[in-house]
C-alpha positions in Angstrom: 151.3 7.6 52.9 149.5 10.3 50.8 148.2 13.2 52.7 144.7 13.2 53.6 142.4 15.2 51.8 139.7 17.9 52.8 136.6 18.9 51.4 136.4 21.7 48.7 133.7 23.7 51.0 136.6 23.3 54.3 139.3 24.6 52.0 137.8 27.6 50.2 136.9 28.3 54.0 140.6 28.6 55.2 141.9 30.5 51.8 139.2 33.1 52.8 140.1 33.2 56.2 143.8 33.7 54.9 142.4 35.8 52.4 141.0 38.5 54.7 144.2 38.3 57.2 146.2 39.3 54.4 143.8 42.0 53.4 144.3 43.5 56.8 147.9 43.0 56.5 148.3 44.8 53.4 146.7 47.6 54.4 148.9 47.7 58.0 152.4 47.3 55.6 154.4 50.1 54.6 157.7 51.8 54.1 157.7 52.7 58.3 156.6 49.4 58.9 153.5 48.1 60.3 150.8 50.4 61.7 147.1 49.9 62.6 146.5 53.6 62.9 144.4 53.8 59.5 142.7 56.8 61.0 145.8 58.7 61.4 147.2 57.6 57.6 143.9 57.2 56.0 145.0 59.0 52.8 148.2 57.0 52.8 146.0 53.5 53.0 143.1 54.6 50.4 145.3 55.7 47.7 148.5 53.2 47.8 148.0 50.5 50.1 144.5 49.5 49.7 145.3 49.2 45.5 147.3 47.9 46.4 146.5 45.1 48.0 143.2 44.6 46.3 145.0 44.3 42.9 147.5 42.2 44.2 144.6 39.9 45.3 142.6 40.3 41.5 146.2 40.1 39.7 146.9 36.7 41.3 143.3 35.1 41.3 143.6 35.7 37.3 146.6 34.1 37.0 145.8 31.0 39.3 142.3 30.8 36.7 144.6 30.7 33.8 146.9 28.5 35.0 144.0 25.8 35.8 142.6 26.3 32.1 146.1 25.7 30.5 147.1 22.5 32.7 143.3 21.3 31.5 143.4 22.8 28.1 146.5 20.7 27.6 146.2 17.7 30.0 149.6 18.6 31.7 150.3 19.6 35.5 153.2 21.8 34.1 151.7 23.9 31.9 151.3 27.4 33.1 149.5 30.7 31.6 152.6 32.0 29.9 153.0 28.8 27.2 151.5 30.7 24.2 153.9 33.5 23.6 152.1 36.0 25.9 154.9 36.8 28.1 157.4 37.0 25.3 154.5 39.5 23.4 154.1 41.8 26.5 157.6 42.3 27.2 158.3 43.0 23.4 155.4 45.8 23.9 157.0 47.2 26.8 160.4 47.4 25.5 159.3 49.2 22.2 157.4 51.5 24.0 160.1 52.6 26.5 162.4 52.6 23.7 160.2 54.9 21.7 160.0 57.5 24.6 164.3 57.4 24.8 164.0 58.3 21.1 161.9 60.5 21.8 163.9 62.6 24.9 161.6 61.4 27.6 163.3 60.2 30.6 161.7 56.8 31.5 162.3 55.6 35.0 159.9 53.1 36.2 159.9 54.7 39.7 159.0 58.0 38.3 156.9 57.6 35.0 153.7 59.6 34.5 151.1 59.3 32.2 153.5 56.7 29.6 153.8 54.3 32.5 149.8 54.2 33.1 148.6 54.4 29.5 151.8 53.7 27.5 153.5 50.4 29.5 149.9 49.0 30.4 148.3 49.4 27.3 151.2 48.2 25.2 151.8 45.2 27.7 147.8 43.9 27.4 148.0 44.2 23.2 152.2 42.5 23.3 150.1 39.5 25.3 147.3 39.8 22.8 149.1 39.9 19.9 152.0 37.0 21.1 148.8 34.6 21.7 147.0 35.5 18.2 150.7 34.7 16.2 150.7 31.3 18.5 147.6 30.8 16.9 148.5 32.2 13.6 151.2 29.7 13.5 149.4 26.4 14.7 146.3 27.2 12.3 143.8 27.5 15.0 143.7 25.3 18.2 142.5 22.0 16.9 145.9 20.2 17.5 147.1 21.1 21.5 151.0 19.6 20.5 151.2 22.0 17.6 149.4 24.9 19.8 152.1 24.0 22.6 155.4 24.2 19.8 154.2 27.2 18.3 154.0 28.8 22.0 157.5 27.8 22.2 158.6 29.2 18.8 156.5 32.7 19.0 158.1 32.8 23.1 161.7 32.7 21.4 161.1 35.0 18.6 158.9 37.8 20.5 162.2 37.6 23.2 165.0 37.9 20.5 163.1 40.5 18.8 162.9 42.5 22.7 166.4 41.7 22.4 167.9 43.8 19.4 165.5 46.4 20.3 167.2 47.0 23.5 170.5 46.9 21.6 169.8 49.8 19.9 167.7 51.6 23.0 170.0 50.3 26.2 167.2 52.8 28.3 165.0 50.0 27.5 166.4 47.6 30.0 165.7 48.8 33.0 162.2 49.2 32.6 162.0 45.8 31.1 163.8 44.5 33.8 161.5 45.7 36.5 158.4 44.5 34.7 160.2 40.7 34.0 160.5 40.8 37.9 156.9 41.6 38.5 156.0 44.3 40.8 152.8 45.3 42.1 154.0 48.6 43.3 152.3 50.8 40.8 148.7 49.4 40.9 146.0 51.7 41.3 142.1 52.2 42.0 141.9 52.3 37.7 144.0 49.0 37.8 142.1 47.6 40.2 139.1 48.3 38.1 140.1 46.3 34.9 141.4 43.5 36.9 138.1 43.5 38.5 136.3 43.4 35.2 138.9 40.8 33.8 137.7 38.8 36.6 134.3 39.0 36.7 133.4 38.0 33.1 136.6 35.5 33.0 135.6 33.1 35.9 131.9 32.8 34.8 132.9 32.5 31.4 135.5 29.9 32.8 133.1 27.8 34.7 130.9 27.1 31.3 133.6 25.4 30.1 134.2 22.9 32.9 132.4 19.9 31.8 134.4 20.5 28.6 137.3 19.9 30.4 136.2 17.6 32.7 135.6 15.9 29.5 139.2 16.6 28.1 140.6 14.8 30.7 138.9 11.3 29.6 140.7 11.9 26.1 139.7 12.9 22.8 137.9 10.7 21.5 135.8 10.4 24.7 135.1 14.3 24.7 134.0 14.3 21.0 131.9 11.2 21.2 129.6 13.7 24.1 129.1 16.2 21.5 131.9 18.6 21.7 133.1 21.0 19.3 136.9 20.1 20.3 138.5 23.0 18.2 135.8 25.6 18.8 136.7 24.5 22.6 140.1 24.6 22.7 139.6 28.6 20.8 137.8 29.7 23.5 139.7 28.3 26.3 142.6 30.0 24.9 140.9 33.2 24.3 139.8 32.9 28.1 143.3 32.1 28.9 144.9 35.3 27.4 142.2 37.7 28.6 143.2 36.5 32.0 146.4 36.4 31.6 147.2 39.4 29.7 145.3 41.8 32.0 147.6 40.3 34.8 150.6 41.4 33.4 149.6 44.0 32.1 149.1 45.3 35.5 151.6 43.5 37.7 154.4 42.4 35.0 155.4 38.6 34.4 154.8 37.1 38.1 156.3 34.0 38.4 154.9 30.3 39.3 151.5 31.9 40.4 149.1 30.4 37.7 151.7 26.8 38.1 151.6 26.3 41.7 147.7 27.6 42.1 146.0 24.0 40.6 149.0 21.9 42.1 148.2 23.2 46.0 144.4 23.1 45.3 144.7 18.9 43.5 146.9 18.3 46.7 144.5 19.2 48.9 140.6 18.2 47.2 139.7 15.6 44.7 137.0 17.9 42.4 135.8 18.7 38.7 136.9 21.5 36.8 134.1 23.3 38.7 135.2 23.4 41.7 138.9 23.6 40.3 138.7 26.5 38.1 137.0 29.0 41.5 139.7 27.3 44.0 142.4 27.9 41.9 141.7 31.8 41.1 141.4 31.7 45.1 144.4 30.1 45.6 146.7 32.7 43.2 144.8 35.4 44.9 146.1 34.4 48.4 149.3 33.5 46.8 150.2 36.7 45.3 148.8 39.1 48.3 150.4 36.7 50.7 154.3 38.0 48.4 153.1 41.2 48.1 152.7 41.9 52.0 156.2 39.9 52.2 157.5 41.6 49.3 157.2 45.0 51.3 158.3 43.4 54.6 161.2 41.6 54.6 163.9 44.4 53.7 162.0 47.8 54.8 161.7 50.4 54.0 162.9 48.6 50.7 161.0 46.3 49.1 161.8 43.0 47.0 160.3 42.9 43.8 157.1 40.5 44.2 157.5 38.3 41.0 161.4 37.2 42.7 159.5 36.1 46.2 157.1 33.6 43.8 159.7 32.2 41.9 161.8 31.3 45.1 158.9 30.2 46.8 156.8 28.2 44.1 160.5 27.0 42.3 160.9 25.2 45.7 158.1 23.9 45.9 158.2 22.2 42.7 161.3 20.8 43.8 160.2 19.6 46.8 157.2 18.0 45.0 159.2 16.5 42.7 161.8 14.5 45.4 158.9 13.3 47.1 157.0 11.8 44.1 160.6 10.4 42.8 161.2 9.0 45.9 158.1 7.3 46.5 
């Protein structure tokens, strides 16, 4: 028997309510262990933990939106914000710029990286995602055709990782800080991160929601969406472009966090029946409680060490998957 379903209004009610638990959670987690006292550690809590915790929550709420604009921009429950080459393009960035500063005699540790972490690995992360999206594009002539949009994804994703490859041949330094950011990690996030994931936010979901009918639309086929008037390339452009803003400011921030912007629409369908509307805000809701839900767990489990967050979602949504894949080959 399927599971019964709730209302959106009853389910955006309980990912608050988890929502502000975790908030409080995140700012009682640290290296000690869990403490209340924010009086007594109030510097400790406004500079790291509250970040923190707040861009965890922005971080994952952008990759849940760009996860439900991919599965609609493509009509597929297993497509996920990283298709279009903007993983592969962000890591590239970040290797050439850590490879740049061994060239150059700096010592690059991502534990202990100034200014080059903050302006260098950020800023060279957002313009890798950027710039791996705008080849996918490049290569499929525009976004008219989602098939050829989804290969050249593929393609740009292999050649953007080789390319990270033979750079880290010839800088080995490169590899660890590549290696933390493939694991995701929200440990360095900041009041000036929080900012831009903020703004990423706030003009992506609006921007987002004005494209729901479209793919409400979509989701009836093509030739139903074009006979109501749509522009399906000019569509399909913008979606993407929504898709990469989102997405790239995410990793910019918190590095290539696994399964968030996948698992965000699948929890959400599972549990409402709504349009894109209602999909695109649940879903942003959903990563956001996903991601700060790791994150406090992330700095839990093994203190005063801490897992690297993007390992916890993998496990986590990879099972998930699995388990939702038994039960529908089983029934």
């Amino acid at each position: 028997m399927p599971a019964p379903r709730m209302s959106a209004a009853r389910l955006a009610a309980g990912l608050l309510a988890a929502m502000l638990v975790l908030l409080a959670a995140g700012l009682a987690a640290g290296s000690e262990g869990w403490s209340l006292a924010w009086a007594d550690e109030w510097p400790l809590v406004s500079e790291i933990r509250a970040p923190r915790t707040v861009g965890a929550l922005f971080a994952g709420a952008l990759l849940g939106l760009a996860g439900a604009l991919a599965q609609g921009l493509f009509r597929n429950p297993l497509a996920d914000p990283y298709l279009l080459g903007s993983a592969s393009g962000a890591g590239l960035g970040v290797v050439l710029v850590l490879a740049a500063g061994g060239l150059l005699g700096v010592t690059i540790g991502m534990a202990s990286v100034g200014w080059l972490l903050r302006l260098g690995l950020v800023g060279a992360a957002f313009v890798g995602a950027l710039a791996g999206v705008s080849l996918t594009l490049m290569l499929s002539r525009g976004a008219g055709q989602p098939l050829q949009l989804l290969l050249s994804g593929v393609v740009v994703g292999v050649l953007l990782g080789a390319v990270a490859d033979l750079v880290m041949l010839v800088s080995p330094e490169a590899l660890r800080g590549k290696q933390v950011f493939l694991l995701g990690t929200t440990s360095f996030l900041g009041w000036p991160s929080v900012g831009m994931l903020a703004g990423a936010l706030a003009v992506g979901l609006p921007l987002a929601q004005r494209f729901a009918r479209a793919l409400d639309a979509l989701v009836l086929g093509e030739a139903s969406a074009s006979s109501l008037g749509l522009n399906l390339p000019q569509v399909r452009l913008l979606l993407v472009v929504l898709m990469a803003l989102a997405t790239g400011t995410a990793v910019a921030q918190a590095g290539l966090v696994a399964f968030v912007g996948l698992v965000s629409p699948h929890l959400v369908r599972r549990c409402v029946v709504v349009t894109h509307g209602g999909l695109l805000a649940l879903s942003a809701l959903s990563g956001g409680v996903l991601l700060l839900a790791a994150d406090v767990a992330a700095r839990s489990v093994i203190a005063p060490q801490e897992l690297p967050v993007g390992v916890l979602t993998a496990v986590v949504g990879g099972c998930y998957l699995m388990l939702l894949l038994r039960r529908r080959a089983g029934g």
